[in-house]
Every structure is written in structure tokens, then in C-alpha cells.
C-alpha positions in Angstrom: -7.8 -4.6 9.3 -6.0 -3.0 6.5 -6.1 -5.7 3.9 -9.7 -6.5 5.1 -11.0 -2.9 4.4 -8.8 -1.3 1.8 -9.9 -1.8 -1.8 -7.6 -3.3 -4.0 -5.8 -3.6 -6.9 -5.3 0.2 -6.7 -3.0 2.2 -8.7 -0.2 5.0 -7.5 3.1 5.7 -8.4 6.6 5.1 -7.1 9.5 6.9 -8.4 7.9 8.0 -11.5 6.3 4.3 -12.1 3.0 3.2 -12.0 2.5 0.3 -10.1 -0.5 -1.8 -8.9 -1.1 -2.5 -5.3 -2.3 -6.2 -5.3 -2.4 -6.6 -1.4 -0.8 -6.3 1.9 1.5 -8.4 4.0 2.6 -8.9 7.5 6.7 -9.1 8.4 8.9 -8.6 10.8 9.4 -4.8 10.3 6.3 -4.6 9.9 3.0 -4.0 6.9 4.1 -4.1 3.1 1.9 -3.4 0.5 2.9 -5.8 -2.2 3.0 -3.8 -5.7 3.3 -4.9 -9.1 4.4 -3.9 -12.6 4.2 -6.3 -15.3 6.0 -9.5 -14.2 8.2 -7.3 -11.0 7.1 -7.9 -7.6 8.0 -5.6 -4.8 7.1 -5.2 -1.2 7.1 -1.5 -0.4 6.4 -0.6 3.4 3.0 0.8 3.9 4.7 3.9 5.7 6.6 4.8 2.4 3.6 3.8 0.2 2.1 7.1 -1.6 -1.2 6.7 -1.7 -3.0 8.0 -5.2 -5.5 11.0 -5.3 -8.4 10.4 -4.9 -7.6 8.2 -2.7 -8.6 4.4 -2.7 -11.9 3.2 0.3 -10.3 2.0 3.1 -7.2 4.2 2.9 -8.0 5.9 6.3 -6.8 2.3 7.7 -3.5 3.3 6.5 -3.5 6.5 7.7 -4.4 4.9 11.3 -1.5 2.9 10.9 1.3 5.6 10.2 -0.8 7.5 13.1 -0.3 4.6 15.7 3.8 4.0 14.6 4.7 7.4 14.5 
């Protein structure tokens, strides 16, 4: 439902960086929003992921997410 409803690429920052988030994975520990910077590819989990202001459509799909794992 995420990936299908969340409008991407969308910008936010990690550590200071801006990255793109190009997408969204499935893995064994659990959704990863796959960012990018330049060449660099990273999967950050979609619990850690900071999610810019305002913030992108679809993003209440991530908050139902943290909501059901917490």
C-alpha cells in the first residue's frame, strides 16, 4: 500500500544530507525506503525515515505503518 499511494521521488534529509527517496522495498526486517544521492544507494528503514515538511501525498501510509509496529 505504501509504495502504491506515496508520491515519489521525494526529497528529505538524513544526517544533514539531502537524499531522494526513489521507492520502497520489502525485507525481512521489514519496509525500506530506498534513497539516493548522486551515484550512493541506501536502504533506510521506513521507521527511521524523516519524512520532509510539508510532507509528501501518501505519507499517512507511513504513518499507519509506524502506528501498526509500534
Amino acid at each position: 500500500m505504501v509504495e502504491e499511494h506515496l508520491a515519489m521521488p521525494f526529497a528529505t534529509t538524513i544526517l544533514g544530507v539531502e537524499v531522494s527517496v526513489i521507492g520502497v522495498d520489502l525485507t525481512a526486517s521489514g519496509i525500506v525506503a530506498i534513497c539516493t544521492r548522486g551515484k550512493q544507494r541506501q536502504s533506510i528503514g521506513l521507521l527511521d525515515l524523516p519524512l520532509p515538511t510539508p510532507a509528501p501525498s501518501g505519507a499517512q501510509w507511513i504513518e499507519a505503518y509506524r502506528h501498526w509496529t509500534s
